[in-house]
N, C-alpha and C positions, 0 to 999 in steps of 0.2 A: 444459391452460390454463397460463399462467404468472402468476408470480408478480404482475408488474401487473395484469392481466386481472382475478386472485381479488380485486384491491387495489379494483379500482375498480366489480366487482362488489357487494364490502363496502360500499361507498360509497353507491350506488343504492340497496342493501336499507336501510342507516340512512336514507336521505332520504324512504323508502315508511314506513318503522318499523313493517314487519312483525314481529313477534318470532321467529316460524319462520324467515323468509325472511333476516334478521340473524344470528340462531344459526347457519343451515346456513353460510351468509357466512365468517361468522367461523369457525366448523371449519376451512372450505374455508382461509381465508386462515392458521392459524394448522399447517394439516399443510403447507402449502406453505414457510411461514418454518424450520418445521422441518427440512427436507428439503433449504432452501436453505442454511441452515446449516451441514449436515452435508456436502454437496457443496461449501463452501468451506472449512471445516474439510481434508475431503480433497484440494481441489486444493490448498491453502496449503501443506499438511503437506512434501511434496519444496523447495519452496525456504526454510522454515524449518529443514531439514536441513543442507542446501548452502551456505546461511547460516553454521550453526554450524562448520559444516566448515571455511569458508574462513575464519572467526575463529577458530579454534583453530589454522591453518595460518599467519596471520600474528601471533599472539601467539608461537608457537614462531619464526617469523623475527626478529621483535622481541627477544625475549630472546636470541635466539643471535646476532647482528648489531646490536645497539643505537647504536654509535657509525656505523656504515653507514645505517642506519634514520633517522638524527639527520640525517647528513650529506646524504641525497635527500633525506629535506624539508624542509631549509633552502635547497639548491639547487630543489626546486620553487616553493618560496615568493618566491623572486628571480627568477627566470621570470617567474612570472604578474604581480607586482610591476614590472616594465619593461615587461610586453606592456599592460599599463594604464594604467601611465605613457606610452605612448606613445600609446594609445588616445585617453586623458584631455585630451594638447597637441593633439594630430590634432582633435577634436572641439572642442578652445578654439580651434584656428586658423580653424576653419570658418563 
């Protein structure tokens, strides 16, 4: 069963308000959140790595390159800045 399934299983038992047929429910729904947990837990874990990775990799580019670092994103900043600007008249002339 999945996690909706047990969800909405839980749901019918409270609206019967069996007390057996709620408790089992609620087990049922509470080893599944468990379990879903733990399975995103493990899929997250590789790109909260890779994450780290690649910010430690541009924190070492930023302090060894800072005036370089400066200079692209002041030049990207002026890019986007004219491509909007021109966006911006394009869509007032329209």
């Amino acid at each position: 069963m999945s996690l909706i399934t047990d969800g909405q299983a839980a749901l019918k038992a409270a609206a019967s308000a069996s007390g057996e047929s709620l408790a089992a429910a609620r087990t049922q729904v509470e080893r599944r959140l468990k379990s879903a947990g733990a399975a995103l837990s493990e899929v997250s874990q590789p790109v909260i790595d890779g994450t780290r990775k690649g910010a430690a990799a541009a924190n070492v580019l930023v302090r060894g390159h800072p005036w370089t670092v400066a200079g692209v994103s002041i030049a990207a900043g002026v890019a986007a800045g004219i491509v909007i600007g021109f966006l911006a008249a394009k869509r007032l002339r329209d």
